[in-house]
N, C-alpha and C positions, 0 to 999 in steps of 0.2 A: 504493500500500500504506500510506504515510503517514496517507491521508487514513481509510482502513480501518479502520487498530487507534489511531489516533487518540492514542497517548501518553497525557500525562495531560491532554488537553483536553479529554477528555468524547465525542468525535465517534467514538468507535466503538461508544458503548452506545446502540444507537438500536432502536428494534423493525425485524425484520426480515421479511420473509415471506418463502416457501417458498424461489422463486427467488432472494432475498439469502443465506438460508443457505449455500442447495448452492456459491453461486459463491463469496463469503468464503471457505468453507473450502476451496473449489479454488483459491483464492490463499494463505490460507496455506502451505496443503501445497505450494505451487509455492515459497517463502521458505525454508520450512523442516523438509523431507524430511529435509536429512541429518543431524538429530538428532531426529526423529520416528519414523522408519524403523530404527534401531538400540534405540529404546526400546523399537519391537512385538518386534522379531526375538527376542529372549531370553524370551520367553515363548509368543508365536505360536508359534515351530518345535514346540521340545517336545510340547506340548501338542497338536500337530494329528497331530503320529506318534501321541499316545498316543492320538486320538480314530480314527486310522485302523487302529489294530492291536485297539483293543473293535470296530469294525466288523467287521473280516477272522475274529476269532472267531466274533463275534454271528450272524451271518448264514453261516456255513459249516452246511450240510448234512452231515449225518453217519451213514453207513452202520453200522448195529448188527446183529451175528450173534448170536443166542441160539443156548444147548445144543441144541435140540431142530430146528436148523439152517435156523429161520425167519429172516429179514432183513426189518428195518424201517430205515426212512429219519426220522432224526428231523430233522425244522426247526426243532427247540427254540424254540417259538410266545415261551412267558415267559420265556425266557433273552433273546429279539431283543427286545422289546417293557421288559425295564430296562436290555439294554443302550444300546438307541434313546433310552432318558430319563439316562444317564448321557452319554452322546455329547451329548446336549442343553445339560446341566449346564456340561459343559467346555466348547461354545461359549461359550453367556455368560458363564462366568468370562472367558475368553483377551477378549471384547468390556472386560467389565466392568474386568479388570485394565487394561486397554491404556488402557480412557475415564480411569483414575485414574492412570497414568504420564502420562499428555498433558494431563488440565485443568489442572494446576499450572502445565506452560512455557505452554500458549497461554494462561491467566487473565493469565498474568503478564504477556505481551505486550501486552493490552490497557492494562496500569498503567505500561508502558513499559520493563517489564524485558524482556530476554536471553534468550531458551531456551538452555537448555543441557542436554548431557546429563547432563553432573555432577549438576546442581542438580535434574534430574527423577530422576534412580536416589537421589540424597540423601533427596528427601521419600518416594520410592517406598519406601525401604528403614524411613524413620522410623516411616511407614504403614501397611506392610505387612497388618500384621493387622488393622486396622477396613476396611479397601479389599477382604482377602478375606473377613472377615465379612460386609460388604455384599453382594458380589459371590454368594459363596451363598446368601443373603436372599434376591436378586432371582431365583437360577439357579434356586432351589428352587420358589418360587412362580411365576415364570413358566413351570416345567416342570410342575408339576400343572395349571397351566391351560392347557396345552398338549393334557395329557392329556385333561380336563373338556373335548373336541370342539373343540379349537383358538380360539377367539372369547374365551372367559376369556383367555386366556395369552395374547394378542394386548391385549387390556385391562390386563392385568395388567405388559406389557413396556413400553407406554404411560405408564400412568401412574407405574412406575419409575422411567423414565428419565434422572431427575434425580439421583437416588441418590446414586451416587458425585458427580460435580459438586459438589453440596451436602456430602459430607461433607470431599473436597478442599480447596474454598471456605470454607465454614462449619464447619465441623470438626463436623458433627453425623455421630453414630457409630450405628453397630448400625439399630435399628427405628427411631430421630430423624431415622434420614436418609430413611429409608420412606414415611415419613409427611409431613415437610416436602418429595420428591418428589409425591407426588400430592398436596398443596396444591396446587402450581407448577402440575401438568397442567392440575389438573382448570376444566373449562371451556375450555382449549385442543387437547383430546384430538385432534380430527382433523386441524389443521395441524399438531400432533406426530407422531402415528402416520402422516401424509402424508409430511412430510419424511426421517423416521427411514427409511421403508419403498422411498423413490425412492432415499435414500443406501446400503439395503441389495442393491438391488437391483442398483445401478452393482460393489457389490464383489460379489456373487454372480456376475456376468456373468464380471467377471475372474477368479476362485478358478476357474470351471467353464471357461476358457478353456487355464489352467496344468494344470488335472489331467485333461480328459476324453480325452486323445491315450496315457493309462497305464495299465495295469488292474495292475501290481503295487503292492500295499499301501504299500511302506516310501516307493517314488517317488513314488504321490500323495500319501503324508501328506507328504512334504518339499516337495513343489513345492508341496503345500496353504499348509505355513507359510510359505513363501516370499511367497503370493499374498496370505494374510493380513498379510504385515510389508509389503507392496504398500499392499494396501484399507485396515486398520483403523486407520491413522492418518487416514483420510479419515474414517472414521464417527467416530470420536472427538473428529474437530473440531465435526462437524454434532452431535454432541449435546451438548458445551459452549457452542457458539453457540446451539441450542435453551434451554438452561438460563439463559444472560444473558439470550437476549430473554426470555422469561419473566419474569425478575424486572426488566428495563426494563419491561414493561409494568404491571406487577400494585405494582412498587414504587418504579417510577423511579428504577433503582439506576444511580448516575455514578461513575465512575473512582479519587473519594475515599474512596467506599464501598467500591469490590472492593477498591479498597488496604488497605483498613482491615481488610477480612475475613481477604485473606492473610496480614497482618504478625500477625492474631491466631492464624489457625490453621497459624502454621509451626510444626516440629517445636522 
């Protein structure tokens, strides 16, 4: 692990591919789950009740009697169809917020500092509002192009995904961070969109693992966030390790430079 996050010697910021992501961040997460795992849960749970109680409305069929004692069956077609994009929305935030409570401990680990949880809810809390700004920046636009026949919003999540990173890191805020994201991607788009989508796929397997044995709302959405405070320190790692190599590659950024970044954009 030493030789992994490398302190301040430099030997952790190396380009990585597909196969170095996934396993760094299945070693991190093996070091330091248990202050990883306490930063998803305070947001993952909530959030996954609230995302499975819009469901359990969204999608309930509802028996209607008229006066004249005709009965129709409504599927409420556009009530499912924004509630489906609002369920969308709160996933990538609960992603989005979780990737910006976690790049601060693991950046820092590469510079040689400590995760702690203190020190992630301190900048978490300092943050707050440009981390959810962002976060609906990206929820919003990768959810119309979700809509736009799913391939936009697959592009759109892509070349985001640097987002937060950058604004944790770099302190760039609001649409700087948008933008300075798809600089990052662009021309790496499919060993991004590769890795991102093998990392999502390892926590989809496990979420669908935890809920598919339940058909009551309150219990899947609980064991939902449960499986989320499980998975989503994993994705979180694989796209701040995404985000480094990135700029090892494109800027040959070393340990004196991340250092430099964080000491500038702390609260």
């Amino acid at each position: 692990m030493d030789d992994m996050t490398g302190g301040r010697g430099g030997s952790a910021l190396r380009p990585r591919g597909v196969g170095d992501i996934l396993t760094d961040a299945f070693n991190l997460y093996g070091k330091y789950w248990s202050v990883l795992m306490p930063i998803v849960a305070v947001v993952a749970i909530p959030l996954s009740l609230i995302q499975y109680a819009i469901t359990r409305y969204s999608f309930t069929r509802r028996i209607i009697v008229h006066p004249n004692g005709t009965i129709t069956i409504s599927s409420g077609f556009w009530r499912a169809v924004g509630s489906g994009f609002l369920i969308w929305v709160i996933g990538v935030l609960i992603t989005m917020i979780v990737v910006g409570a976690i790049t601060r401990a693991t950046a820092g680990i590469f510079v040689g500092q400590r995760a702690t949880l203190d020190g992630a809810y301190q900048f978490g809390f300092a943050r707050l509002w440009s981390i959810l700004l962002v976060s609906f920046l990206v929820a919003i636009i990768v959810g119309v192009g979700f809509i736009l026949l799913i391939i936009p919003g697959l592009i759109a999540l892509t070349r985001l995904i640097s987002a937060i990173p950058a604004l944790v890191v770099e302190d760039r805020r609001g649409t700087t961070a948008l933008v300075r994201s798809n600089d990052l991607v662009r021309g790496y788009s499919w060993p991004v969109f590769g890795t991102y989508l093998v990392a999502a796929i390892i926590a989809g397997l496990v979420t669908s693992l935890f809920t598919a044995w339940f058909s009551n709302w309150f219990v899947r959405g609980l064991l939902a966030g449960i499986a989320h405070t499980i998975t989503q320190p994993f994705i979180a790692l694989v796209v701040v390790l995404i985000y480094l190599d990135l700029r090892v590659r494109q800027e040959s950024l070393d340990t004196t430079t991340l250092d430099r970044d964080l000491q500038t954009s702390a609260p």
